[in-house]
C-alpha angles and dihedrals in degrees: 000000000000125000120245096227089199096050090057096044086056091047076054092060111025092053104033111046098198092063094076089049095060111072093239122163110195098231087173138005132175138098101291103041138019127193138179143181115215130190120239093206094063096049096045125153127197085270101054099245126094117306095237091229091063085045090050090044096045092051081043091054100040081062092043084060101039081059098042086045094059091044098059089046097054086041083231098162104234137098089175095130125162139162112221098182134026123178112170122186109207106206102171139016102253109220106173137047108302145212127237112204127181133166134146121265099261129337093269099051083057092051089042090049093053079037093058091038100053098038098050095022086237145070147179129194148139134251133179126212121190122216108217126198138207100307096027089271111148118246107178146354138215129185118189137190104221124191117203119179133175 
């Protein structure tokens, strides 16, 4: 089944209150890939680069959304999504709009992760999403440990 790309932009910002604050534009959503486009003027800091916590919430919610994504897919009928573990590397200051980008690591380790779901009612696993300046030069990383059960 494909995914309705809007439907789950309105389950973003109708569930999680901090997406429509951060100046977010949805490039790409689906269950292999998630991208967005994310305004520099809205996430700020003193110093006129991105507030690391915008930078650590947008990378959160690109995987939010690469998990959402696969759920509705697979019509598998949650929405319980957490992360239970969230490490970012911060590499550069960013200092211009920026791109969230967030896939699983190959095509098998996102059918083993719904297997997994479906079979024990319950999974853990990583993901990294990586945060991309002007250029395409990355910026930050973050990899999170995310728990979905049903």
């Amino acid at each position: 089944m494909e995914v309705d790309s809007q439907e789950l932009i309105r389950i973003l910002k109708d569930k999680i209150v901090l997406y429509q604050h951060l100046g977010i534009e949805v490039v790409k959503i689906d269950s292999h890939e998630v991208r967005f486009k994310v305004s520099l003027e809205k996430n700020k800091n003193h110093k006129g680069t991105a507030f690391g916590g915008s930078l650590y919430a947008t990378g959160v919610l690109a995987s939010y959304a690469l998990v959402l994504a696969g759920l509705h897919e697979r019509q598998i009928p949650t929405e319980n999504i957490v992360i239970a573990k969230g490490e970012i590397q911060y590499l550069r200051p960013v200092d211009t709009d920026f791109e969230v980008v967030c896939c699983f690591p190959s095509l098998q380790g996102e059918e083993d992760f719904f297997s997994e779901l479906k079979t024990k009612g319950k999974v853990r696993g990583a993901l990294t999403t990586q945060i991309f300046g002007g250029g395409g030069s990355l910026k930050a990383s973050l990899t999170g440990v995310f728990v979905v059960k049903l």
